[in-house]
Each structure stands twice: as structure tokens, then as C-alpha cells.
C-alpha positions as CSV (number, residue, x, y, z in Angstrom):
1,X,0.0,0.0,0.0
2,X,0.8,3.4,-0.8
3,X,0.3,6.0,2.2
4,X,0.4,9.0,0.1
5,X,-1.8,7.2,-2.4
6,X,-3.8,6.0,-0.1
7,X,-4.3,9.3,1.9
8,X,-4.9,11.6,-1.6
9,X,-7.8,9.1,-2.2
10,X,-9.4,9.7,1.2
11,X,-8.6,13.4,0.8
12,X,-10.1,13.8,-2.2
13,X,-13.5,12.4,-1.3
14,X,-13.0,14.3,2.0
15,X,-12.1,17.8,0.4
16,X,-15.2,17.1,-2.0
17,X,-17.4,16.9,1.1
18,X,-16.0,20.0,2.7
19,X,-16.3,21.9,0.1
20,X,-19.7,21.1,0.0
21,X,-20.0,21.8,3.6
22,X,-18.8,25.2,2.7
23,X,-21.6,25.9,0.8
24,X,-24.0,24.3,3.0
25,X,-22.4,27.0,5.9
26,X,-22.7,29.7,3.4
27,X,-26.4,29.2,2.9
28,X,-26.8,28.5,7.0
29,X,-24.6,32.2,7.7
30,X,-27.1,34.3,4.6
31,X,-30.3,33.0,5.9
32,X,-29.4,32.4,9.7
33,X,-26.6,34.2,10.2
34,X,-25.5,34.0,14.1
35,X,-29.5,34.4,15.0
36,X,-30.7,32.6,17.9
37,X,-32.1,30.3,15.3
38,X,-28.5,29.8,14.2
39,X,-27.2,29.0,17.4
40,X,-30.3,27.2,18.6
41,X,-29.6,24.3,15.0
42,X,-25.7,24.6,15.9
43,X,-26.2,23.2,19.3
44,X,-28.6,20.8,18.3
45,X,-26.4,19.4,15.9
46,X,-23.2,19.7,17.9
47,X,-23.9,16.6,19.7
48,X,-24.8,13.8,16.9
49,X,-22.0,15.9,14.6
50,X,-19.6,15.6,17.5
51,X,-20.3,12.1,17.5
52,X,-20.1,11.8,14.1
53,X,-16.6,12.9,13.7
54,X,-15.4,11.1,16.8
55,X,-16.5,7.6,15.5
56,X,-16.2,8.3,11.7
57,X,-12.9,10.1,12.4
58,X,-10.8,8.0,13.9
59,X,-12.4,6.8,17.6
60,X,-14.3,3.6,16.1
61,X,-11.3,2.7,13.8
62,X,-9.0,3.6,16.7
63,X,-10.5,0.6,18.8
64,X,-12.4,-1.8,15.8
65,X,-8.9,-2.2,13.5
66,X,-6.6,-3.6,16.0
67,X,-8.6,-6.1,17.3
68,X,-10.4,-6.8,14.0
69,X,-7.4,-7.0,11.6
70,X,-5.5,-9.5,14.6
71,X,-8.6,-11.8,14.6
72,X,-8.9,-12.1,10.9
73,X,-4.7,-12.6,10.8
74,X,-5.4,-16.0,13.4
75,X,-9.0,-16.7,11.6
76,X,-10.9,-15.2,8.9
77,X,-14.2,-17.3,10.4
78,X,-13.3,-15.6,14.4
79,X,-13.0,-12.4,12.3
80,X,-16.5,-12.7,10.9
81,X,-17.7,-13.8,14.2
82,X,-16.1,-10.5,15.8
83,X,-17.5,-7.9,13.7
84,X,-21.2,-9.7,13.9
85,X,-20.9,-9.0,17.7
86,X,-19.6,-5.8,17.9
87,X,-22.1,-4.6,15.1
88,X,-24.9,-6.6,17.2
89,X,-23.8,-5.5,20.5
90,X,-23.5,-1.3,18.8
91,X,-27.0,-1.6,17.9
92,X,-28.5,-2.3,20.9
93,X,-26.4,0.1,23.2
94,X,-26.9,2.9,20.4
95,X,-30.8,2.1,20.8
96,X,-30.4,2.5,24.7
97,X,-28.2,5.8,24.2
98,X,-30.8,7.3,21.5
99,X,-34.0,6.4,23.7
100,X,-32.9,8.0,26.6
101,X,-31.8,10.8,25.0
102,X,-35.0,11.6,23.4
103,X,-36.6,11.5,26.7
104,X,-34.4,13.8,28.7
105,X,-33.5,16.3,25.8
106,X,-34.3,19.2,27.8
107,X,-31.6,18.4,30.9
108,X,-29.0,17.4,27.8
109,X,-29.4,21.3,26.7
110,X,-28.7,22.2,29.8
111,X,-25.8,20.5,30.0
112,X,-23.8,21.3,27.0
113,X,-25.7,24.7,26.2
114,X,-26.2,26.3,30.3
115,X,-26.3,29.6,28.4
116,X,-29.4,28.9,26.9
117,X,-32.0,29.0,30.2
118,X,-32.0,33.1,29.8
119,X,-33.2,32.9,26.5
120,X,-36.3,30.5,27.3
121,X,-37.0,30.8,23.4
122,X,-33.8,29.9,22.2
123,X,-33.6,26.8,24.7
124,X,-37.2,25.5,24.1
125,X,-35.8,25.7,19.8
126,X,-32.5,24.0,20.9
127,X,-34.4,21.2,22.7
128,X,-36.9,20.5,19.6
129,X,-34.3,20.4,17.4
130,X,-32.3,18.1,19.1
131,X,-35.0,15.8,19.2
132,X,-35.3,15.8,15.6
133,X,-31.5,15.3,14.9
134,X,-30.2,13.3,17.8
135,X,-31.6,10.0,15.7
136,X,-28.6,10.7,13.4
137,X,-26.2,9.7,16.1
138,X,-27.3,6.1,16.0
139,X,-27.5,5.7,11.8
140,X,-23.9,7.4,11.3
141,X,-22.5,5.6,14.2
142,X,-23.4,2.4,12.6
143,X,-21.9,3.7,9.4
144,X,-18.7,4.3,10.8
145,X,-18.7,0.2,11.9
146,X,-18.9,-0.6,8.1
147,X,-16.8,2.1,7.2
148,X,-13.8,0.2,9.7
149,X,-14.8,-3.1,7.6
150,X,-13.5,-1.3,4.4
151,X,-11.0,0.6,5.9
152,X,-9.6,-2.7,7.3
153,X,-9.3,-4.4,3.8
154,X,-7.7,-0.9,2.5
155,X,-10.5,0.3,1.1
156,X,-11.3,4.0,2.2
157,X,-12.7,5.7,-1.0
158,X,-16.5,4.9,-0.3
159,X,-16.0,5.4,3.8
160,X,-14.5,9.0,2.9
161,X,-17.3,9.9,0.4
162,X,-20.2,9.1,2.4
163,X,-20.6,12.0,4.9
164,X,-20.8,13.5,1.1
165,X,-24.4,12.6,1.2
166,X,-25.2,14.6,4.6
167,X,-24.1,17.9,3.0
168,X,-25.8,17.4,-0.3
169,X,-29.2,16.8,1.5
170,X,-28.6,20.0,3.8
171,X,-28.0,21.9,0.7
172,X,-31.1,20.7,-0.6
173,X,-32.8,21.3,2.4
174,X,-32.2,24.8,2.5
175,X,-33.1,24.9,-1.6
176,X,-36.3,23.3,-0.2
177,X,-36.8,25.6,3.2
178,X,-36.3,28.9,0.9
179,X,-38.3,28.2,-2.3
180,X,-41.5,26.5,-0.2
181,X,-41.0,29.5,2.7
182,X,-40.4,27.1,5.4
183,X,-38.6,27.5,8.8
184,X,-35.3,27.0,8.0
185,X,-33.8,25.4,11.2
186,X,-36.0,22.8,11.1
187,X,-35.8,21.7,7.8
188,X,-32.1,21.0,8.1
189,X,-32.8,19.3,11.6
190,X,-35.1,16.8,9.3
191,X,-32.2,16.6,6.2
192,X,-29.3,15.5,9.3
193,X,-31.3,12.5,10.2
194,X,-32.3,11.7,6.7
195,X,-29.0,11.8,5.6
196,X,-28.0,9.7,8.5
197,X,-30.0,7.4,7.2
198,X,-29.1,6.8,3.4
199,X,-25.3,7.2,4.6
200,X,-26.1,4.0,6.3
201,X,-27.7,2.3,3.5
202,X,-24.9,3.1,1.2
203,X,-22.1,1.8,3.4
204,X,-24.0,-1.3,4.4
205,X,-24.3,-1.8,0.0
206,X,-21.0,-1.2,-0.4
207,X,-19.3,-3.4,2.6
208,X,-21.2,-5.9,1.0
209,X,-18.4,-7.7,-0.7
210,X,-16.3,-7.9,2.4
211,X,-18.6,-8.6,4.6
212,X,-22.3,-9.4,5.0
213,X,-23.9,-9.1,8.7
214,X,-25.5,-11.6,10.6
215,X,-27.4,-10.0,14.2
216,X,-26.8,-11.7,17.4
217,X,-28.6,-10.2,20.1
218,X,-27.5,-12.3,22.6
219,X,-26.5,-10.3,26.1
220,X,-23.2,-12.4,26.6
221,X,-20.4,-12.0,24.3
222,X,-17.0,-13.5,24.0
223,X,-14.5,-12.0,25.5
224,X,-12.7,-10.1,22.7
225,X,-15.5,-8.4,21.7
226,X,-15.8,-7.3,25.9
227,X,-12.8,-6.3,25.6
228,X,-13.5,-4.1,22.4
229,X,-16.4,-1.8,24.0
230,X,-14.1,-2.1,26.9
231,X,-11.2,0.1,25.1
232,X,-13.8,1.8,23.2
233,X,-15.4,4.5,26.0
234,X,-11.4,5.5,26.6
235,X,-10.7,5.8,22.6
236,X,-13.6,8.0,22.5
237,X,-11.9,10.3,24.9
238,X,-8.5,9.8,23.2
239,X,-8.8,9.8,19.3
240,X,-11.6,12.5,19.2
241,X,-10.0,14.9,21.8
242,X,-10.7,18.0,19.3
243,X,-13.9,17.3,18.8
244,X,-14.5,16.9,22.7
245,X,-12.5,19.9,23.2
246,X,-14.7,22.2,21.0
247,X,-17.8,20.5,22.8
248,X,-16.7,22.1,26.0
249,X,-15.8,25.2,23.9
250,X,-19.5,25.0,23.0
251,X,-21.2,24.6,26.7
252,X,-18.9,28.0,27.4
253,X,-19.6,29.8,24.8
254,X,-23.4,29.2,25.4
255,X,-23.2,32.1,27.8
256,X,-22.2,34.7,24.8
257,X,-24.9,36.1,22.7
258,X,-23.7,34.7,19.1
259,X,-20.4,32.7,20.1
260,X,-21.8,29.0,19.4
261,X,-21.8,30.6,15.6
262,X,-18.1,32.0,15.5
263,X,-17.0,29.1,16.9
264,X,-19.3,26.4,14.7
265,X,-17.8,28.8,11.3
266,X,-14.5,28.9,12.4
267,X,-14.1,25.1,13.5
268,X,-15.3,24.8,10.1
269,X,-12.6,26.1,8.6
270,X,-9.8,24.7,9.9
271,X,-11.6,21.1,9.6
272,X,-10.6,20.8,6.1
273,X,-7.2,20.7,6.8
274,X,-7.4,18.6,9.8
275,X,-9.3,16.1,7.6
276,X,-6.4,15.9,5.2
277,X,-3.0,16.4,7.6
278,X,-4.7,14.1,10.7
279,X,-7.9,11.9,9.7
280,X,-6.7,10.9,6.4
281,X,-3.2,10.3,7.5
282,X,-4.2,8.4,10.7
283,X,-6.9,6.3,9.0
284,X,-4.8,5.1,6.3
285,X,-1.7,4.6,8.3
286,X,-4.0,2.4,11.7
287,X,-4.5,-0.7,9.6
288,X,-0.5,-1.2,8.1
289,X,0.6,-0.1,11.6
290,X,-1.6,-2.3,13.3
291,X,-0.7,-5.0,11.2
292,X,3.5,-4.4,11.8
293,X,2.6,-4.3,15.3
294,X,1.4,-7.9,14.8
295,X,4.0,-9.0,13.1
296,X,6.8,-7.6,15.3
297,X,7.9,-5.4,12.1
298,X,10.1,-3.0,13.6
299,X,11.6,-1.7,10.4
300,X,8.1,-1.4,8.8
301,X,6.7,0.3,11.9
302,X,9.7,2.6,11.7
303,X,8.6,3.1,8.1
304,X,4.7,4.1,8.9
305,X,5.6,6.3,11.6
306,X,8.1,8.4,9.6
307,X,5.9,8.7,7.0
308,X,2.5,9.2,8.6
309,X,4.9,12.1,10.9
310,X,6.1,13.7,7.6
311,X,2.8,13.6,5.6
312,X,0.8,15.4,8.5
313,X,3.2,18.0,9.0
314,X,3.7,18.3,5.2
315,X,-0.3,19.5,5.0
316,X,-0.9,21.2,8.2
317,X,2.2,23.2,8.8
318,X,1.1,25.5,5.7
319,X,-2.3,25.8,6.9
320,X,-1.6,27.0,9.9
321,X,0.6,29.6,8.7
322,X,-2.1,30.9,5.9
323,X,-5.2,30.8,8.7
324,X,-3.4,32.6,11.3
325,X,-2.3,35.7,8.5
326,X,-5.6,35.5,6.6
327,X,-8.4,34.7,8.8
328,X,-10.0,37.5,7.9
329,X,-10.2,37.4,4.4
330,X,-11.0,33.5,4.8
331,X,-13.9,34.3,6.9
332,X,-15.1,37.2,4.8
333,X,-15.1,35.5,1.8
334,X,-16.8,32.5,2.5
335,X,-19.1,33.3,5.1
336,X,-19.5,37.4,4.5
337,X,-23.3,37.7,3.0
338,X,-26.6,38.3,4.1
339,X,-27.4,38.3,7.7
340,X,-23.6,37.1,8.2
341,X,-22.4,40.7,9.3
342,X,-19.1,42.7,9.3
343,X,-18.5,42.2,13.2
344,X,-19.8,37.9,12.9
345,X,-17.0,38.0,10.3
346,X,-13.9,39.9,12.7
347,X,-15.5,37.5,15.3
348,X,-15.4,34.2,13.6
349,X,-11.7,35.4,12.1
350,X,-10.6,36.0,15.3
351,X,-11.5,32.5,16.9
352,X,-9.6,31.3,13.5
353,X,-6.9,32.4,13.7
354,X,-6.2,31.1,17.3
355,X,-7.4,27.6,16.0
356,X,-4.9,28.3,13.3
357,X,-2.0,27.8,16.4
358,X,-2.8,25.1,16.9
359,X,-4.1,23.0,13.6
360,X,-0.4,21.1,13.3
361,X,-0.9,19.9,17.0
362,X,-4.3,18.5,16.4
363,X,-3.3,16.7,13.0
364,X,-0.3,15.0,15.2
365,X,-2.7,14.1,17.8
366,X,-4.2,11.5,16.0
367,X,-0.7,10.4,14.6
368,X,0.8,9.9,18.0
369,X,-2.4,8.1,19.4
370,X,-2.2,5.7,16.9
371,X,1.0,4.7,18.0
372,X,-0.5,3.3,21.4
373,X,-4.0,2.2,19.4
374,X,-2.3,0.0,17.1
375,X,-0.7,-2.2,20.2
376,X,-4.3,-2.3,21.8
377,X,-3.2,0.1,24.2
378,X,-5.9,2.6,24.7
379,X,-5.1,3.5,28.4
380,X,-2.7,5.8,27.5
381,X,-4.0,7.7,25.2
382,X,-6.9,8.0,27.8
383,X,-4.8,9.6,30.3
384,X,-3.5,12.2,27.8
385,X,-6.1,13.1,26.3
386,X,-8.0,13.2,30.1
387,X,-5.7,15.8,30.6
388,X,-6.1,17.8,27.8
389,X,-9.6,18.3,28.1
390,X,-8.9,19.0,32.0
391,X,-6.0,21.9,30.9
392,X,-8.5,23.0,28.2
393,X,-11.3,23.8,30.7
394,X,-9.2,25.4,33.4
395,X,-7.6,28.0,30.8
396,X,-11.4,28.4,29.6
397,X,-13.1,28.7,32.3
398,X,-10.1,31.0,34.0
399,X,-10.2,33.4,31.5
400,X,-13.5,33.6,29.9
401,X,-15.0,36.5,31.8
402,X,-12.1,38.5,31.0
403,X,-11.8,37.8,27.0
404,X,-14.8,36.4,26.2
405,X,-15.5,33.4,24.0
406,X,-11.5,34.1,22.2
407,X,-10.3,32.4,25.5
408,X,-11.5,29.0,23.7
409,X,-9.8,28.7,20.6
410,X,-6.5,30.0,22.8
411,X,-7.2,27.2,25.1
412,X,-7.8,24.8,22.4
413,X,-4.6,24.8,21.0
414,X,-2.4,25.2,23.9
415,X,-3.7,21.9,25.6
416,X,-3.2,20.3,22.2
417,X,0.3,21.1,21.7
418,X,0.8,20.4,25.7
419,X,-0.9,17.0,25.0
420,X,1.7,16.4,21.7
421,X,4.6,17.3,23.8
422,X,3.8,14.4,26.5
423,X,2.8,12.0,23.6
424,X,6.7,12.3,22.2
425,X,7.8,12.4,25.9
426,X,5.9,9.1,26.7
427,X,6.6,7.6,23.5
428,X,10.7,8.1,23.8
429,X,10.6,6.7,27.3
430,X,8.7,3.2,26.1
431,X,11.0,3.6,23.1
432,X,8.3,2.8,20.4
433,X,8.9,6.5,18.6
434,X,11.6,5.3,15.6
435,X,11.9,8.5,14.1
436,X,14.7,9.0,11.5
437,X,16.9,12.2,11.0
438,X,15.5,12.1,7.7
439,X,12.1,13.4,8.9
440,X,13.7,16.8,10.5
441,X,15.9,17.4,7.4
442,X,12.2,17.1,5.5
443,X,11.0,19.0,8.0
444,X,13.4,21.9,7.1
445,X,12.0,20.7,3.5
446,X,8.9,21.8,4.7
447,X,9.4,25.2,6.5
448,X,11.1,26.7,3.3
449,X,8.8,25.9,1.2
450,X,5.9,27.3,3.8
451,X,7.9,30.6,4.0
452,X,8.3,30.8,0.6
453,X,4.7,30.1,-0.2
454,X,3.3,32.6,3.0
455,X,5.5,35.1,1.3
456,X,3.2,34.5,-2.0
457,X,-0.1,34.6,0.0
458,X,0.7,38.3,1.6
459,X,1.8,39.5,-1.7
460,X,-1.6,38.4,-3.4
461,X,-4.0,39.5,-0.5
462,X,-2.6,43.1,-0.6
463,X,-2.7,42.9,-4.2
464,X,-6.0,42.0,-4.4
465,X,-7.2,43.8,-1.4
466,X,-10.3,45.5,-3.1
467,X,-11.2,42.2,-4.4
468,X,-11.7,40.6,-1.0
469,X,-13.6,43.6,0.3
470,X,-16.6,42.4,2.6
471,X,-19.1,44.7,0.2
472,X,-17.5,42.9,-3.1
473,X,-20.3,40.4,-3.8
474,X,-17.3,38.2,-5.3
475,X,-14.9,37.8,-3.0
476,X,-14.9,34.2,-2.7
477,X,-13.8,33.7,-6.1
478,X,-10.6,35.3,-6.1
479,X,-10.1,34.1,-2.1
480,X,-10.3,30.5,-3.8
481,X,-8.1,31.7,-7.0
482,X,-5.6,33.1,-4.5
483,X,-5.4,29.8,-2.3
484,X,-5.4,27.3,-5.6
485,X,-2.5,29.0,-6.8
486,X,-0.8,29.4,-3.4
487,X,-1.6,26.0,-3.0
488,X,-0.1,24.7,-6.0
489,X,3.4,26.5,-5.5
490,X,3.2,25.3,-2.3
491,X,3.5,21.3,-3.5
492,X,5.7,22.3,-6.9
493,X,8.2,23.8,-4.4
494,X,7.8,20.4,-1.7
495,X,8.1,18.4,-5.0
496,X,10.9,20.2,-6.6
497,X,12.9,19.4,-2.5
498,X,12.1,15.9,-3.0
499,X,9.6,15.6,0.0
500,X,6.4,15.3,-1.9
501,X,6.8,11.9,-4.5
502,X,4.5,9.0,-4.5
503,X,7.5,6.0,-4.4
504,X,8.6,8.0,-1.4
505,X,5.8,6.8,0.8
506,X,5.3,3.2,-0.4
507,X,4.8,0.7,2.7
508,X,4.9,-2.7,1.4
């Protein structure tokens, strides 16, 4: 397998879907804006989305591939067995988890949006939406089990393409909403569990060919699969730290009139790269490592962790650089229409650029994890990640009535870098990081061709100044001309340094 392969075809489905998301925001910020409306649907879709990107990004494969890919490796039969109990064993406490939530909706909005009690309005819409989108947590979680069949067998075009469907049917939702006059927030509440739905569907016809389920809903399971859900709860907390990190950003900002928005558009943002320099990366790379792990490979575990280091870095060291110098133009021109107004768009840039800090630490994050989830060991990570979320509340909640809402972003990225320093730390000292010398004299590789390239972006954006002016109806145009070409020097010049070449990142 080719990891650079690999990862382009996961990125490319994934960029396609982001992009798309982009426009589904764009609609959300001209006919919502940061309304309470807005932040009434960004709450209520916080919690399924968060859960979304924790098991489809990484948590479910985090726990599933290791134990999956070492039973089919002793017997392809106790590998089918596994996955029929997990799978049967997911539905039922999904079922549990969804029930109960529909019931006590109101006490869950109080808990991750407190702010929302002295607006009764805008808490009574938050708890009626959640009820109509909370459902999706149980179809896309089930999604993400079949997406860990095909990413297991190497296959992670179809598992990367299908969150495409959720953003199409939003898109078409808000078509929908404004050409019949509907009520826009609910509308899209409807789409997220319909598209929940046919994601699953679609998954479940294309795992087909590996693997065809058969229910057991039996209470007593073997042991392996016990000791699955056992390492799952902690992988939750470990490979989706972000995510969990900008939930608790969410329940804080609750208690700022318009902050769940900035932070919803922002996080936005800086998604796209983390689903190409982290997600892609660490879902591409968990299987092979996994697999060397099993097989004692040190050279080819020295291999994947070289590469997977160099890869992440290679995307999300740029991206860090252009969010934190253009935030504002990025905000402006994508989100800078309608009821989306001047000061939304110096407030949502401002909690961008912070994020921008820290976008290489949270790409590493779910290298480094890897490194323990591939030996089964998800009680580290735990810890770590524990911590994180611990540091990330106390700067938070220490500094909030001071700065406001910009306190979470800060926060945000400081306990992520904190939490990649004692990853390397922890790592060294069990002697399982085998990074090369080669990988910080690409790393140089990497840093000259980001100067070269931020050089490039400043020139343009003062160039075209009048261009990306929040009144110029099309801004976004020459934003995304500007960043294509950037772009584009960007991986000539990593090309031309010999840091960006397919045979370079071979694994087998």
C-alpha cells in the first residue's frame, strides 16, 4: 500500500465533502446568520456531529482495526464472528443511548448549552431540534462500523465519500426551506437525520463484498469483543480529543450572545485541513501499523511512523501559517453575506486564527495516538487526552469573563500542543517512537517551502485587497483563486525538495 496514495484518495473524497459543507455554511450564515435560530440548530447538531466525527474520524477505527485485523490474521471465520458482535452489541447500546436521550432532551441542553436558560425561546428551539437530529447519532455511528470493515481491507474511498451525502441533502434542504418558505432550522434538523439514514444504506451496499452481517442479540459476548467496548469508552476520549475539546468550547460559549456561531464557522474552517493532515493520515496509516505491530515489524513500523509524521506536517504546517495571516479574508469570503455581518465576520476570524495555532498539533494528535492504538493500548492515550480536556477547561473557564468566547480557541490549542509534547515524551521513554533524522531534514524541506509560499499569499492578498472587500459580492472567487495557486506553489516547491513523491511513501 501506498500511504500517500492512499491518503490523496481519502482526501479527495473528504475535500469534496468539505467543500460542500462550505456551501451548506454559506447558505446557513445568509439566511441564519448567528441568529438565535442559528445558534439554537448549531447546538442541536453539535452533539450527533460531534459524535459523528469522533467515531467516523478516527475513535471507532482507533478501537475496531486492531482487534479486527489480529482476529482475521489468526482466523478469517473468528474475524467474521467479531464484527457480527460488535455490530450486534453497537445496535443495541446505540438504541439505549438514542432512547434515553430523546426523553431527557431538555436536561442534555442544559448541560452542553447552560447559556441557553436566559433565552427561554432559544432553549425551548434548541431542545426541539435536538430531538429531531439526535436519531442521526445512531445511523452514522453504525456507518462508521462498516466504514472500519472497508477501511480494514484498505478500502477508504466509499467510507470518505459518504458523509458527502449529509451535506448534499442539507444543501437541498435549504433549496427546499427557501423556495416553499419554510422554517429553516427545522428543515435542516429533518435533512441531518435523513441523511443519517441513506449514509447507512450506502455503506452497508458497499461493505457488501467484504462482509455481510449476521445480528446476534444475545447479552453475553466472547470476551474479545468485551474487551472491544471495553477500550472503546477510553478511545472516544483519546482519538476525538478536538472534537470533545470544542464541545466544551460549545457549553462555554453558550453564555455569549452569538459565540456558538463563531465558533461552529470557524471550527469549520480549519476542519478541512485537519481532515487531510490528521484523519486521512491516521486512517490510512492504523490498519498497516496495526498490522506491523502484529507481526513484530520493527523496520516497517519505523517506516509508517516516519511517513505518517512527515505527511501530516507536510499539509498542516502551511495551513496554519495561511489561517493565522488570513483569517479575515478567509472568513469574509466565505461566510461574508446576508445576515452574516461585518462584526460575525472579525469574530469568527478572530477565533480562526487562534485555531490556526494550533491546527499542526491537532493533526499530530491523532498520529501519535495511533502509535499506542495499534498495540491495543488505549489506556494511554486516555490519560492524555484526560488531561487535555482537563487543561482546556481550566484556561477556559479561567479566563472567559475577561476575553470572552476568544479564550476557547487559545485554550484549544495550547492543551493540544501540551498533550503532543507528553505524547513524544511518553513515547521516547517506552522507546516505540523510531523517528529517522531524515524526517527533520524534511521538515526543514517543509518550512522553506511554507515561508516561501506565506511570502506569495501576503503579496496576493494586498494585491487583491479590493477584491476581497466584505461589500465585493465576489470575494470568494478570487479568495479560492488566490489559495489554488498558493496551494499549488506550495507542492511544486515540496516536490521540486524531493519531499512530496509518491515512491517516497510506499509501505509494502
Amino acid at each position: 500500500m501506498n500511504l500517500l496514495s492512499s491518503a490523496s484518495v481519502f482526501s479527495f473524497y473528504t475535500l469534496i465533502s468539505r467543500v460542500l459543507g462550505y456551501l451548506r455554511d454559506i447558505l446557513i450564515a445568509i439566511f441564519l446568520g448567528a441568529s438565535i435560530y442559528a445558534d439554537a440548530f448549531f447546538v442541536a447538531f453539535r452533539l450527533p456531529n460531534t459524535f459523528r466525527r469522533l467515531f467516523a474520524e478516527g475513535t471507532f477505527n482507533a478501537a475496531f482495526i486492531p482487534s479486527y485485523t489480529s482476529a482475521k490474521i489468526d482466523d478469517k471465520k473468528k474475524g467474521k464472528k467479531f464484527a457480527d458482535d460488535v455490530l450486534s452489541a453497537l445496535l443495541l447500546i446505540l438504541l439505549f443511548i438514542v432512547t434515553i436521550a430523546e426523553i431527557f432532551t431538555p436536561y442534555l441542553i442544559y448541560i452542553i448549552a447552560p447559556g441557553f436558560l436566559e433565552n427561554q425561546i432559544k432553549f425551548n428551539l434548541a431542545v426541539e431540534l435536538t430531538r429531531i437530529t439526535f436519531p442521526f447519532l445512531l445511523f452514522v455511528s453504525l456507518s462508521s462500523f462498516f466504514a472500519g470493515i472497508l477501511n480494514s481491507n484498505n478500502k477508504f474511498a466509499a467510507a470518505a465519500a459518504a458523509p458527502i451525502i449529509l451535506n448534499v441533502i442539507l444543501i437541498l434542504s435549504l433549496i427546499y426551506s427557501f423556495i416553499q418558505g419554510l422554517d429553516y432550522a427545522k428543515q435542516l434538523s429533518y435533512g441531518v437525520t435523513i441523511a443519517g439514514i441513506i449514509q447507512l444504506f450506502f455503506l452497508i451496499y458497499v461493505t457488501n463484498k467484504f462482509y455481510k452481517p449476521a445480528l446476534n442479540f444475545r447479552l453475553r459476548f466472547s470476551n474479545k469483543v468485551r474487551f472491544f467496548f471495553k477500550k472503546l469508552l477510553p478511545s472516544i476520549l483519546s482519538s476525538g480529543v478536538t472534537q470533545i475539546n470544542i464541545l466544551v468550547g460549545t457549553i462555554i460559549a453558550s453564555f455569549q450572545s452569538g459565540a456558538v456561531s463563531y465558533l461552529y464557522y470557524a471550527d469549520r474552517v480549519y476542519q478541512i485541513n485537519l481532515a487531510i493532515a490528521g484523519i486521512a493520515v491516521g486512517t490510512v496509516s492504523l490498519p498497516v501499523l496495526s498490522k506491523a505491530f502484529k507481526m513484530k515489524n520493527v523496520k516497517k513500523i519505523s517506516e509508517i511512523q516516519n511517513k505518517s509524521f512527515e505527511l501530516s506536517l507536510l499539509f498542516s504546517i502551511p495551513a496554519s501559517f495561511g489561517l493565522i495571516f488570513a483569517s479575515n479574508e478567509i472568513v469574509n469570503a466565505l461566510f461574508g453575506y446576508g445576515s452574516f455581518s461585518i462584526n460575525d465576520v472579525e469574530m469568527t476570524a478572530s477565533a480562526l486564527k487562534f485555531f490556526g495555532y494550533g491546527v499542526p498539533a491537532f493533526a499530530l494528535i491523532k498520529i501519535l495516538s495511533n502509535f499506542f492504538f495499534a498495540r491495543d493500548n488505549t489506556k494511554t492515550p486516555f490519560y492524555v487526552s484526560a488531561f487535555i480536556v482537563f487543561l482546556n477547561i481550566l484556561i477556559s473557564v479561567s479566563f472567559f469573563n475577561v476575553i470572552g468566547f476568544i479564550i476557547i480557541p487559545i485554550a484549544t490549542s495550547i492543551s493540544t500542543w501540551v498533550g503532543v509534547f507528553i505524547y513524544i515524551y511518553l513515547l521516547n521513554r517506552k522507546k516505540i517512537l523510531l523517528l529517522k533524522n531524515q524526517l527533520m531534514v524534511n521538515l526543514t524541506k517543509i518550512l522553506i517551502s511554507t515561508i516561501v509560499m506565506l511570502s506569495i499569499l501576503i503579496f496576493s492578498l494586498n494585491r487583491f485587497v479590493n477584491y476581497l472587500d466584505y461589500s465585493y459580492n465576489y470575494k470568494a472567487v478570487y479568495l479560492i483563486s488566490i489559495v489554488t495557486f498558493v496551494g499549488m506553489f506550495y507542492l511544486l516547491s515540496c516536490y521540486l525538495l524531493g519531499i512530496l513523491k509518491f515512491k517516497n511513501y510506499k509501505t509494502n
